[in-house]
C-alpha positions as CSV (number, residue, x, y, z in Angstrom):
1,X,36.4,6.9,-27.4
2,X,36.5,9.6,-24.2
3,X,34.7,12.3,-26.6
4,X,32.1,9.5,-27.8
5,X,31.2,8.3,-24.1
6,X,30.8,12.2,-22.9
7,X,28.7,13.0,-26.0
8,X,26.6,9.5,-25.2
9,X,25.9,10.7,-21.4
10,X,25.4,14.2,-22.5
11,X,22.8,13.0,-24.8
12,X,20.7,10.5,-22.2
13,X,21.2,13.6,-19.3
14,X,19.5,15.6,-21.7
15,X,16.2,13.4,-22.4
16,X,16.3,12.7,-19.1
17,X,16.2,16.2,-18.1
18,X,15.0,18.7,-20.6
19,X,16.3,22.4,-20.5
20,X,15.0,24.3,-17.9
21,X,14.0,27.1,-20.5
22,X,12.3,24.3,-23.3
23,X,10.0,23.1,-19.6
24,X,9.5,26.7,-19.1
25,X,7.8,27.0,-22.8
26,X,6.2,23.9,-23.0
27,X,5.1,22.8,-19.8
28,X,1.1,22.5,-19.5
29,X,-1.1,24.5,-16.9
30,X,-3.4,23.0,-14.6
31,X,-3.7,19.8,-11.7
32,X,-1.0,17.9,-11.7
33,X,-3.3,15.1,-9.8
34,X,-6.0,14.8,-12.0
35,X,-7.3,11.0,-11.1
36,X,-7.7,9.4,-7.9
37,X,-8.6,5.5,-8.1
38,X,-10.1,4.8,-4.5
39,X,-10.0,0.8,-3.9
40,X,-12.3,-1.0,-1.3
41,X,-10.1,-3.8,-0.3
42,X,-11.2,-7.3,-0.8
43,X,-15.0,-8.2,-1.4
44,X,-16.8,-10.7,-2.9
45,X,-16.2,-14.4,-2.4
46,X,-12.9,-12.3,-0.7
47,X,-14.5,-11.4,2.6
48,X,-11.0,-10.6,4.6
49,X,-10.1,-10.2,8.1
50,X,-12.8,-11.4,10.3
51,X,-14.0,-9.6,13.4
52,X,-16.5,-11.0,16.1
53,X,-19.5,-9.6,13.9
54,X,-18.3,-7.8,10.4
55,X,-15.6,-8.6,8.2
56,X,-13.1,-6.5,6.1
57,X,-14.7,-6.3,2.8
58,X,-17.8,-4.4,4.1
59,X,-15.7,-2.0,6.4
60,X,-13.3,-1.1,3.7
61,X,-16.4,-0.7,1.0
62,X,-18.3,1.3,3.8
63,X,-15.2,3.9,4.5
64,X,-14.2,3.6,1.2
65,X,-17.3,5.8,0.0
66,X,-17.1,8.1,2.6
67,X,-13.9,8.8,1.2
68,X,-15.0,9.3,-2.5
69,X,-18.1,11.6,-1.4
70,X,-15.5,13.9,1.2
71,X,-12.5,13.9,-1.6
72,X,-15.2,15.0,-4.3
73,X,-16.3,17.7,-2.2
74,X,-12.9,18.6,-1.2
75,X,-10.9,18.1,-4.6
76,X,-14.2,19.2,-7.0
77,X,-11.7,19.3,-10.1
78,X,-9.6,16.1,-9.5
79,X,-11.9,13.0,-10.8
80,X,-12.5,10.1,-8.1
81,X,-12.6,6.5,-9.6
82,X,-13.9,3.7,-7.4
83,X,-12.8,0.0,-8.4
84,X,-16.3,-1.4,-6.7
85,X,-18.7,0.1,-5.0
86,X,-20.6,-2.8,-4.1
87,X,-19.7,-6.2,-2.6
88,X,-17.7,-7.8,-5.7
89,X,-14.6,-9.6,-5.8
90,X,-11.5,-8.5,-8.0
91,X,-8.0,-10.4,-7.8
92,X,-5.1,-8.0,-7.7
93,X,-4.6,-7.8,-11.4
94,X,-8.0,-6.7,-12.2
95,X,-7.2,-3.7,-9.8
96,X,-4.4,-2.8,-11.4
97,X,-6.1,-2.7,-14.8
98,X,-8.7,-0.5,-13.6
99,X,-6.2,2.0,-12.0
100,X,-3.9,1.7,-15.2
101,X,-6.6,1.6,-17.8
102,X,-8.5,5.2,-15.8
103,X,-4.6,7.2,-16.5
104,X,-4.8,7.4,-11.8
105,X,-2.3,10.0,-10.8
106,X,-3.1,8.2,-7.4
107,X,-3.7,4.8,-6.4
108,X,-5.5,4.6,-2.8
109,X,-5.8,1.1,-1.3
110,X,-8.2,1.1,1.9
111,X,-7.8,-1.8,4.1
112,X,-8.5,-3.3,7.4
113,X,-5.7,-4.7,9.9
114,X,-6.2,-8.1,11.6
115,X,-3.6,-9.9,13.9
116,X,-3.7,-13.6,14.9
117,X,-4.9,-14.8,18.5
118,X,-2.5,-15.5,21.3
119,X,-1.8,-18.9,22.0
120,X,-1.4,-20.0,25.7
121,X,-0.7,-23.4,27.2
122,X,-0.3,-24.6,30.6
123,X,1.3,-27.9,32.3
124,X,-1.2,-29.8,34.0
125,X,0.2,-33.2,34.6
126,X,2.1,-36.4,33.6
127,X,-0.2,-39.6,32.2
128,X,1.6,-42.7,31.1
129,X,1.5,-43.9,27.6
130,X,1.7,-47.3,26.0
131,X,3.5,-48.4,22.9
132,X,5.0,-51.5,20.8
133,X,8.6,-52.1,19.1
134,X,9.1,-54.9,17.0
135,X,7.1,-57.8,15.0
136,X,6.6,-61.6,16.0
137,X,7.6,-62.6,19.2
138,X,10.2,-59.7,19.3
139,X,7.2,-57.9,20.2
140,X,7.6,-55.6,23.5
141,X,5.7,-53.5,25.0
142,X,7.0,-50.0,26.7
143,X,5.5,-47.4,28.4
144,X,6.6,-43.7,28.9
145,X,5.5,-40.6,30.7
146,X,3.7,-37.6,28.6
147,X,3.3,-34.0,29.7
148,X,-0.8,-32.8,29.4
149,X,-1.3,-29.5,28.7
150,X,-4.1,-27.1,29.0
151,X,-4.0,-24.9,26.0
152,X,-6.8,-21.7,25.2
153,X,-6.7,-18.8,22.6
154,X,-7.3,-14.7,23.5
155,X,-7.3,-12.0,21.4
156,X,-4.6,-10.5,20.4
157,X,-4.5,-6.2,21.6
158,X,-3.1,-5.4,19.2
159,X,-4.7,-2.0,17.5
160,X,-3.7,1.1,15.3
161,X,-2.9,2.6,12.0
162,X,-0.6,2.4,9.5
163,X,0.3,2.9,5.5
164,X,2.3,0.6,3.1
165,X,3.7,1.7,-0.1
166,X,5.9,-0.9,-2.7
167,X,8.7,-2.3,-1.4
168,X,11.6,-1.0,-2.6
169,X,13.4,-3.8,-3.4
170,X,11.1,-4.5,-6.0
171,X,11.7,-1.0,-7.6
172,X,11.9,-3.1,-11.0
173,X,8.2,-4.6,-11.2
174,X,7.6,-0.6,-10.9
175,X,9.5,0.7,-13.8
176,X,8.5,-2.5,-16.0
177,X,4.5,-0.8,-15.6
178,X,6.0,2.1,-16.4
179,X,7.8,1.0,-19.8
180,X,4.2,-0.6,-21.1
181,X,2.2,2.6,-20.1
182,X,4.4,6.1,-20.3
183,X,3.0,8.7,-18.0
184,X,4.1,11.5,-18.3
185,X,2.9,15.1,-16.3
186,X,4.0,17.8,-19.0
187,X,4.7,18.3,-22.6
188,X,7.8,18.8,-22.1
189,X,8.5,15.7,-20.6
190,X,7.0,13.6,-23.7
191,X,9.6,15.4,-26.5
192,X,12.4,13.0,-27.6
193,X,10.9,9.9,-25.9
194,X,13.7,7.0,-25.9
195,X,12.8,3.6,-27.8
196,X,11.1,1.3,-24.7
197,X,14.0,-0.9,-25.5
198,X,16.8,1.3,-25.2
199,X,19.0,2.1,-21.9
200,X,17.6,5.1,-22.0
201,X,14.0,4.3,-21.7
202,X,15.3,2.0,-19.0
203,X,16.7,4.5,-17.0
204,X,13.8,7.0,-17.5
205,X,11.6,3.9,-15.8
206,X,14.2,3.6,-12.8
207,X,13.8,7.1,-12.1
208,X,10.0,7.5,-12.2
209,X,9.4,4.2,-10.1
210,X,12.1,5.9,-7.6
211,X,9.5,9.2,-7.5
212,X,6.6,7.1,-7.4
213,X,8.0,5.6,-4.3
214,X,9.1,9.1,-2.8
215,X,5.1,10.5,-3.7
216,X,3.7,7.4,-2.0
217,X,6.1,7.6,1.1
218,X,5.2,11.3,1.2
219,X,1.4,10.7,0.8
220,X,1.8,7.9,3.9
221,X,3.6,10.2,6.6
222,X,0.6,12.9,5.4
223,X,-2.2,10.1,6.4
224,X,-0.9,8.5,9.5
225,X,0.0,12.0,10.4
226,X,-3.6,12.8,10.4
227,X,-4.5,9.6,11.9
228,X,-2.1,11.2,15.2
229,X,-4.0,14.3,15.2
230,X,-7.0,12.3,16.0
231,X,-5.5,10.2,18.5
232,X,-5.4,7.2,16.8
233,X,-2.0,5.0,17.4
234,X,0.2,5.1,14.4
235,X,2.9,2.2,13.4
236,X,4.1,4.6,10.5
237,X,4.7,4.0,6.9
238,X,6.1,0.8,6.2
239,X,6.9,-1.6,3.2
240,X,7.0,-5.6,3.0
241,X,10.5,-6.3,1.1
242,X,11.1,-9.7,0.0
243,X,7.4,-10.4,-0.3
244,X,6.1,-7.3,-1.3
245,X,2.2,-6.3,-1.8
246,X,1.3,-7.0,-5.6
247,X,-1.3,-4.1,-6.6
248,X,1.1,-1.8,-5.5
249,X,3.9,-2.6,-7.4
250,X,1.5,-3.1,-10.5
251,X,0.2,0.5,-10.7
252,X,1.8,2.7,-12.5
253,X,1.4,6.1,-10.6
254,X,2.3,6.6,-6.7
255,X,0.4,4.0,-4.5
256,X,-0.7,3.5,-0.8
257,X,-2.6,0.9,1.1
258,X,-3.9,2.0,4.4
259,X,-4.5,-0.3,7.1
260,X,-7.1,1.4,9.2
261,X,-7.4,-0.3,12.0
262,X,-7.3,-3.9,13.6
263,X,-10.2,-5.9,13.1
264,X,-9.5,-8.7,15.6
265,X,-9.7,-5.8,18.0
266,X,-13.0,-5.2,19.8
267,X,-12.4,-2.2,20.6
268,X,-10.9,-0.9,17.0
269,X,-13.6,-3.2,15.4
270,X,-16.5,-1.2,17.2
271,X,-14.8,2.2,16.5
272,X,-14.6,1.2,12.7
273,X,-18.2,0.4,12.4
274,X,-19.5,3.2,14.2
275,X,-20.7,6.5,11.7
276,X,-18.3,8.3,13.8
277,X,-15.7,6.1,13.6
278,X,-15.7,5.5,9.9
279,X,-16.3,9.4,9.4
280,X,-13.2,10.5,11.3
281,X,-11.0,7.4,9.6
282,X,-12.6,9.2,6.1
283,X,-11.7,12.7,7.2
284,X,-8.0,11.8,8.1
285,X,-7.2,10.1,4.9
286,X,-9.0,13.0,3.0
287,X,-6.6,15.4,5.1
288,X,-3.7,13.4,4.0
289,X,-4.4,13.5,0.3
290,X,-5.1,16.9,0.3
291,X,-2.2,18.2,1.9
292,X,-0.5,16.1,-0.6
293,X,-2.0,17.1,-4.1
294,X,-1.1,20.6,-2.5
295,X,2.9,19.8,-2.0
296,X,2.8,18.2,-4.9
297,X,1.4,21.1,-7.7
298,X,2.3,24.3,-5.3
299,X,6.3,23.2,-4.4
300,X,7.2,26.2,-2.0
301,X,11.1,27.2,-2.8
302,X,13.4,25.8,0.0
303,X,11.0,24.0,1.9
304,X,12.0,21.0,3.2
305,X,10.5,17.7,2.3
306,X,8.1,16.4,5.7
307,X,8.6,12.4,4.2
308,X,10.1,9.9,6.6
309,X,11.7,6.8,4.9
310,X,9.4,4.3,5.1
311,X,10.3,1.0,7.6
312,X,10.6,-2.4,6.7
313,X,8.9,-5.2,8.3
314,X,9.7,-8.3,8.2
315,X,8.8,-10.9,5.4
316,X,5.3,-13.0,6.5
317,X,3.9,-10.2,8.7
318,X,0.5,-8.5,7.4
């Protein structure tokens, strides 16, 4: 039974992880990020966050293609794949199709921030209220003292950058995308493929989800990384467990959605539709995807890995 349980393991280790040599012989030459799917958040009849004077869905559509034109430029041999390039709405689902259906090595979510006003209320004074208990001539009549309060809205200061990738409590949403659409990044790794049904498949899934969410942590720390070199407040990579963000866990390849600013800010909301403003937003996420696709295909021996485990927030928060 001891022999047949050994030969069993032995057997999944190996389709998990072919012989060095056999990767050696087989493995194809050439980008190992081939297609980037670039998504304007929202749009549509789905406008967004609100500022004073623009909303979300023509900020993110507006750095969005500055994004595609510098990563063309930039990355001439890796294809760029927009999911709307004009003001149209697609639900989460239809995102996820487009990225899955154009093989992305790279999803690339662009969004803008938005945080709710502050509420303030201040006692003013006492007025007396009337009121009745009873029916019929039970009937009475009481009175009692209510406080009045003065209450007002102001906007809320909060401002910065930041990066979300899947939560990683729901790892299995993940590995399910991957089951229905194999991807795989050499020959080498699509010999002695596992029935989708077996333990073995499932395994193979757990693992690539669990480097899809290492590549999109990575690719995070790179962009808000860039966003500090500009001066731009970072709140880090982070992740929503227990609620999750959907189109992130629905792509099969490494994921991101970068919040690029807060709208609700008037500061932030100038700076993001300023040219110059949207440019340098463009250039730092550009930055971060290059210095990624270049980690990823060109490893350097012994060189440490610059990813910071991504931070949880808590469930309800944007």
């Amino acid at each position: 039974m001891f022999l047949l349980h050994s030969a069993r393991m032995v057997c999944i280790f190996l389709i998990l992880f072919p012989s060095p040599v056999l990767v050696a012989q087989t493995t194809t030459k050439g980008p190992r990020l081939r297609t980037i799917i670039v998504d304007p958040g929202h749009g549509g009849s789905d406008q967004g966050a609100k500022g004073r004077y623009s909303t979300e869905a023509e900020l993110t559509l507006k750095i969005s293609l500055k994004v595609e034109e510098m990563l063309r430029k930039a990355l001439p041999d890796t294809r760029i794949v927009m999911t709307r390039t004009i003001d149209v709405f697609h639900n989460p689902r239809e995102k996820a199709e487009i990225a899955n259906r154009e093989k992305g090595d790279l999803f690339l979510c662009i969004h803008v921030n938005a945080a709710p006003p502050i509420k303030h209320r201040q006692f003013l004074r006492y007025k007396t209220v009337t009121y009745y208990r009873g029916k019929g001539s039970k009937k009475k009549k009481y009175t009692k003292k209510q406080p009045v309060y003065n209450t007002w809205t102001t906007p809320n200061p909060a401002y910065g950058t930041s990066t979300y990738v899947f939560a990683s409590d729901r790892a299995g949403k993940k590995a399910e995308e991957f089951l229905e659409q194999p991807r795989f990044e050499s020959d080498a790794e699509v010999m002695n493929i596992p029935d989708p049904e077996s333990t073995e498949a499932k395994i193979m899934a757990h693992l690539w989800s669990q480097k899809y969410f290492k590549n999109s942590v990575k690719l995070g720390t790179f962009i808000e990384d860039e966003f500090v070199r500009t001066d731009r407040r970072s709140w880090g990579v982070l992740q929503r467990n227990h609620m999750g963000i959907w189109v992130l866990q629905a792509t099969n390849m490494p994921a991101v959605l970068v919040e690029t600013g807060y709208i609700t800010n008037a500061e932030e909301e100038d700076y993001l539709n300023s040219e110059e403003g949207q440019t340098q937003v463009a250039d730092a996420i550009v930055r971060g995807v290059v210095r990624y696709k270049m980690q990823l295909e060109n490893p350097l021996p012994g060189r440490a890995d610059s990813s910071l485990p991504a931070k949880s927030i808590p469930a309800g928060s944007r």
